[in-house]
N, C-alpha and C positions, 0 to 999 in steps of 0.2 A: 676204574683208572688206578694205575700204581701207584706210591706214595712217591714225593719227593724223594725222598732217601733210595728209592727204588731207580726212579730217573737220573738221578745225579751218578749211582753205582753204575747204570749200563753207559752213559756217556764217558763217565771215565774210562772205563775199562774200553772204551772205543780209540780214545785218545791217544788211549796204552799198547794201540796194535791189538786189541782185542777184537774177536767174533762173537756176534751175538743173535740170539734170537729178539723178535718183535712181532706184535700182530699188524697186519697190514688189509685193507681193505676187503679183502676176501680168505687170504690164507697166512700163514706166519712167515714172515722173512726172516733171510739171512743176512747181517748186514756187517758194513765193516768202515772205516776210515777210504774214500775213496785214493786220496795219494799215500796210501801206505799198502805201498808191493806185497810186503810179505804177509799184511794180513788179506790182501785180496788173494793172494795166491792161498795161502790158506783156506778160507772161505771156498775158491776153487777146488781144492784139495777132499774139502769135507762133502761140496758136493758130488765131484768126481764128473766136473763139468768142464770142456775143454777152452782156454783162452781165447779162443779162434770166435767164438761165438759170440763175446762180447756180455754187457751188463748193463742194468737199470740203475740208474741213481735216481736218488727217491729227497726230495726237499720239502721243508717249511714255508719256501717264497722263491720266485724267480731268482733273485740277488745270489742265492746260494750254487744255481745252476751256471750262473754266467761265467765262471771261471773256464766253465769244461767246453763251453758252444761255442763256435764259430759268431762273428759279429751275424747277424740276422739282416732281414730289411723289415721295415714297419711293421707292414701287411701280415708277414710271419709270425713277427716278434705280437701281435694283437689276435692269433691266430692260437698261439699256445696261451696267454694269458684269459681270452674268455671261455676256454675251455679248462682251468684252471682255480681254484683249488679242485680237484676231483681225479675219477678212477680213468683217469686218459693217458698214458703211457705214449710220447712222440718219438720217434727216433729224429733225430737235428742235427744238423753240421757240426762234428766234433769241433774244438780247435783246434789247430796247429800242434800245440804241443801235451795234447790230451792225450794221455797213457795209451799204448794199447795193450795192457790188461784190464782199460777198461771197455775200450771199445771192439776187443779182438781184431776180427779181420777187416772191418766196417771203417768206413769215412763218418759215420754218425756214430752219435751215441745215445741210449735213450734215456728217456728223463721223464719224471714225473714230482706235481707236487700235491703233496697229497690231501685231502681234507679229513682223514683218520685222525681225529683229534690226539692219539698215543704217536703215531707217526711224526706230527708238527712239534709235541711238544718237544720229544727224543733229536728231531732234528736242531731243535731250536738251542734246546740244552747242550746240544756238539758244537752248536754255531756252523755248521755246514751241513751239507748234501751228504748223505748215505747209501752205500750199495745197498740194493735191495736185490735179492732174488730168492725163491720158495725154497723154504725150508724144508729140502729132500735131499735125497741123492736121487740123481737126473733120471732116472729111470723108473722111480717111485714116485707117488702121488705126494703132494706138499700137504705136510703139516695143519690141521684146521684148529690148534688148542693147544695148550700149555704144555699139557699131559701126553701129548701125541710128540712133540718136540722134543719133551724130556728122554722120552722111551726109543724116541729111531737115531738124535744126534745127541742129548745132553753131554755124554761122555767126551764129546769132541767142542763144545764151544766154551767162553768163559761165562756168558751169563744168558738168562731166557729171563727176557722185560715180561713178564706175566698180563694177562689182560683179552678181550675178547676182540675176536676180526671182525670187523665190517661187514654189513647184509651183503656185497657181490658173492653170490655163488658161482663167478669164474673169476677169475686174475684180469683183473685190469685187460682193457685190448689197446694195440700197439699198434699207430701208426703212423708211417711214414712223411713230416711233417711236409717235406717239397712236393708229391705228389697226392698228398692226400687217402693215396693206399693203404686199406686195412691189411697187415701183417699179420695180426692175431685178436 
């Protein structure tokens, strides 16, 4: 696990519009401040991923999500939490006035909260919800290590949170929280 001093550096520099790396469940994310435009377009930038597509935000606790979702009913709202903290990526009812650089083209947005004990802490130390998405450019395989991050994007981010991914040997899967369809 990184030191404090390590934590406290990528959070701020998140705060600051910064891009960064992070290990996440399976592979290293890319993350950024979710209402700050220009570093999510950034972050787009560096992957060479197009807006239309949309993003994961990646949280500490439901509380941190609720700003970006559409009100829920019960059933839903009990539907994402006992599946929850873990590797379950939903897409859910944006809200109203949820970015669409974060949601691209999509009436949802997906969301996930994590139990990456490095993911919760980095969330917790921002006090919000972080974009997450693999540490590549879109057409290349995503990042599994520190060393792999440094070598394909270091040059393009402000910091790489150091530290080991999660036993998933695939990315989280993604679905669809109103119908229950596996996406990915």
């Amino acid at each position: 696990m990184p030191s404090g001093h390590q934590l406290r550096t990528a959070a701020r520099l998140v705060r600051l519009g910064g891009v960064i790396a992070y290990p996440t469940e399976a592979v290293f994310g890319l993350g950024c401040a979710p209402a700050d435009h220009g570093a999510v377009a950034r972050l787009l930038a560096i992957k060479q991923r197009p807006v239309s597509k949309g993003l994961i935000l990646v949280a500490a606790n439901c509380d941190q999500l609720a700003p970006w979702l559409a009100d829920l009913p019960v059933s839903l709202e009990n539907r994402l939490r006992k599946s929850w903290p873990g590797p379950n990526t939903w897409l859910v009812p944006a809200a109203s006035d949820c970015p669409a650089w974060l949601t691209g083209e999509h009436d949802t947005l997906a969301v996930r909260v994590s139990a990456h004990p490095l993911v919760t802490a980095l969330c917790e130390r921002c006090g919000s919800a972080l974009v997450s998405t693999s540490a590549n450019i879109s057409t290349l395989l995503p990042a599994r290590s520190t060393l792999e991050v440094q070598l394909r994007l270091g040059r393009y981010l402000d910091y790489i949170l150091g530290g080991e991914v999660g036993g998933n040997a695939q990315p989280t899967s993604i679905r669809d929280l109103l119908t229950g369809k596996r996406i990915r």
